[in-house]
N, C-alpha and C positions, 0 to 999 in steps of 0.2 A: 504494500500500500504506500501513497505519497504522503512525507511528512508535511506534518501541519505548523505552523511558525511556535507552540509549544510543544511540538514534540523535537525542533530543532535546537532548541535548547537542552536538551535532557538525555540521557539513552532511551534507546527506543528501538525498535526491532523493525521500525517503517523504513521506507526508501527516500533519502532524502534528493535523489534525482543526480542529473549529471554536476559537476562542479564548473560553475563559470569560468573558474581560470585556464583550468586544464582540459576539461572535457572527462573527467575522470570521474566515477562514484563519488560522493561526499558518505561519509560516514553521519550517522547523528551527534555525535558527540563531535564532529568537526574537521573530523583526519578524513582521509582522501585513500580509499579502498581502490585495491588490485581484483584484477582476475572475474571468477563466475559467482562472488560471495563467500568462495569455500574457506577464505582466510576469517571472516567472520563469523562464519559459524563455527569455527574452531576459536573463538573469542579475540580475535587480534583486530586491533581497530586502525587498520589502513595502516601507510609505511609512511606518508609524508605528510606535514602539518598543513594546514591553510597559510598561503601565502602571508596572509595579515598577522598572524602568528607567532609563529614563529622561523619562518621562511629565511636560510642564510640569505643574509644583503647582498654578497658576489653575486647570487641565483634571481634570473628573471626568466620568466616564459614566454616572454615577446620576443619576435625577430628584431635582426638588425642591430643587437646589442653587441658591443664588443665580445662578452664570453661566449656568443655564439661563431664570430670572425675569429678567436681563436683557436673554438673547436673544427672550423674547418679548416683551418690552416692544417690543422695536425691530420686532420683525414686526407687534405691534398697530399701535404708533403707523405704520409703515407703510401699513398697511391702512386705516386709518382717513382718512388723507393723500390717497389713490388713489380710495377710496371719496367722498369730499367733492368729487374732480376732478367729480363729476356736473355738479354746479353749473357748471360752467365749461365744459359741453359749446356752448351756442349762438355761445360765443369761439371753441372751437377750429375749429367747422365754418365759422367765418368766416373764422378764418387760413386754413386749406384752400381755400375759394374765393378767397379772396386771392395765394397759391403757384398756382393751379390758374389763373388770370388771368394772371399773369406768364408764364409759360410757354407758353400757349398762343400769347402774342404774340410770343414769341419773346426774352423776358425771361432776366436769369439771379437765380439767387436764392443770396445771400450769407449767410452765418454769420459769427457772430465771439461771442467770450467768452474768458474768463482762466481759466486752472487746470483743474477739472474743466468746467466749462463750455466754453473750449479742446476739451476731449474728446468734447462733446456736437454739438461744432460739426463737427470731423472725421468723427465715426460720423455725422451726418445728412445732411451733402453726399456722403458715400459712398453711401449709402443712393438716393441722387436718380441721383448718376453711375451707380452700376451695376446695382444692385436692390434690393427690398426683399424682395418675394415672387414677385411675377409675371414672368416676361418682358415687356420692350417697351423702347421705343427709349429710349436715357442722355438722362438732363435736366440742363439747363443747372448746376451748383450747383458752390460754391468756397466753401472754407473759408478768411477771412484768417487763420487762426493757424498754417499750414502750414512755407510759406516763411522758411527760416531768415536767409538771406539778405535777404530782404527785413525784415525783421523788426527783424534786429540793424541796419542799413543805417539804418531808416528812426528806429530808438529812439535809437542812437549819434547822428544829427543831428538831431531833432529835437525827440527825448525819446520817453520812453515815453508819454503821453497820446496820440500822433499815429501810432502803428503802423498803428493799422486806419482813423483818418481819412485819411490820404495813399493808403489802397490804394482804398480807394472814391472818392476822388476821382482816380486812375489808372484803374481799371478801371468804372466804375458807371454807367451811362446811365440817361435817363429810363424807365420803365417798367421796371425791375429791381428785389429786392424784398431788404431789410437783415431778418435776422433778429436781434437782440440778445441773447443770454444772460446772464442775469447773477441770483443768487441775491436778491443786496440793491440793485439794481438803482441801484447806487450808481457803479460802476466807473468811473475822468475818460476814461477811453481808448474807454468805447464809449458812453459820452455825447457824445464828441466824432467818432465815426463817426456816428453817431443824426444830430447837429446838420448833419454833412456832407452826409450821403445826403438830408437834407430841403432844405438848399437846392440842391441838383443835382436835384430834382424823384423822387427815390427814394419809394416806398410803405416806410414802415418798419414791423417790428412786434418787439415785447420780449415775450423768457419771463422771467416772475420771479417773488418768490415777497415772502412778507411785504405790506408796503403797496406794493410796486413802485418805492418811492422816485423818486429824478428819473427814472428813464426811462418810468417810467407818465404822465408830463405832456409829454412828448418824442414819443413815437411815437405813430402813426395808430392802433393795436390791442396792448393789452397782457393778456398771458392770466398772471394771481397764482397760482401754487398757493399754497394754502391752508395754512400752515405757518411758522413761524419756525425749524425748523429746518435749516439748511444741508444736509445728507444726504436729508432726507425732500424736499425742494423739488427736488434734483438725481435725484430719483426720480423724478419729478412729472413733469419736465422732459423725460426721455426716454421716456417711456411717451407723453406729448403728441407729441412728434416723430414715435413710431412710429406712431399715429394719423394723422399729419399726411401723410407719406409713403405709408399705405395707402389715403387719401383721391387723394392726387395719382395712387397708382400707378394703382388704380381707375377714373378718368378717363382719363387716358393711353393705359390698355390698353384700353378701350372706343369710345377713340373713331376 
């Protein structure tokens, strides 16, 4: 039923209609409801306050505002980052055949990076372990940034440069394959995994972005997005990966 200007004061179980600013539910009590009501009837009463409110003062809902020119700044310059990946497609279908080589032999393929890279490194070896899209059988893949224990163990003695050198040299045999992540391709601790895995006879390859810094003259295949920006590069970087994975999974399940 439609609320009545005393029941929009008060809780009430009536419908107080679309909200003028947004176009969204209003709640009775004055918040601004999601979805088919089912958040409400689970007792939650909307996610965002009434503009007049408590509404952050950065935040407006009218066009033409600057926070809105700079969200599109960030979706052009996005797009524009993504769209340049072109150029870089004869690299990535190389890493592909590269991952897709390791594997077949019975290879495993390592990840490692710092920060968000770290993160890029965990969502791709997941990606391998369990799936991407298709069914088919788990591939080999390990993230070193996981293990806490190992991590703190190997930083506390030997420093932090050596976290992910001591793990490949632990875990890394000939024919397995070092991925590097790293924005500014600069990082001492996976330069010094990079330098590890190459003399234990490792195939290594680096995502980076910029001029690739030391690890572009390190590794066997290094794929740059195209970009100085830290954000847009770490965009780059996983849109590549999932490419990279629907490459292997393609293979895998075909064959």
């Amino acid at each position: 039923m439609q609320c009545t200007n005393r029941d929009r004061n008060r809780d009430s179980d009536c419908d107080p209609g679309p909200d003028p600013d947004f176009g969204l539910p209003r709640l009775a009590n004055g918040w601004l409801g999601v979805g088919d009501g089912t958040l409400r009837e689970r007792g939650f009463r909307g996610i965002m306050p009434r503009r007049s409110e408590a509404m952050p003062r950065w935040f407006s809902p009218n066009p033409g505002t600057p926070e809105l020119s700079r969200i599109d700044r960030h979706i052009d310059n996005h797009l524009r980052t993504i769209e340049a990946l072109r150029s870089r497609i004869p690299v990535i279908e190389r890493i592909g055949r590269l991952m897709i080589s390791c594997i077949e032999e019975g290879g495993c393929i390592f990840w490692l990076g710092n920060g968000g890279s770290a993160a890029d490194s965990q969502h791709l070896a997941a990606e391998l372990v369990g799936r991407f899209e298709q069914v088919r059988p788990g591939i080999r893949s390990v993230a070193l940034t996981t293990d806490t224990s190992t991590l703190t163990a190997i930083g506390n003695d030997d420093g932090f440069e050596r976290i992910f050198a001591r793990q490949i040299e632990a875990l890394g045999r000939p024919g397995d394959l070092v991925i590097g992540i790293s924005t500014s391709g600069n990082s001492p601790n996976l330069l010094a995994a990079v330098r590890s895995a190459r003399d234990l006879g490792l195939t290594t390859v680096g995502l980076s972005g910029r001029d690739g810094g030391r690890l572009k003259a390190l590794v066997d295949l290094c794929l740059l997005v195209p970009s100085d920006n830290t954000a847009r590069i770490q965009e780059g970087h996983i849109l590549v990966g999932h490419i990279l994975c629907d490459l292997v999974e393609q293979r895998i399940s075909s064959a």
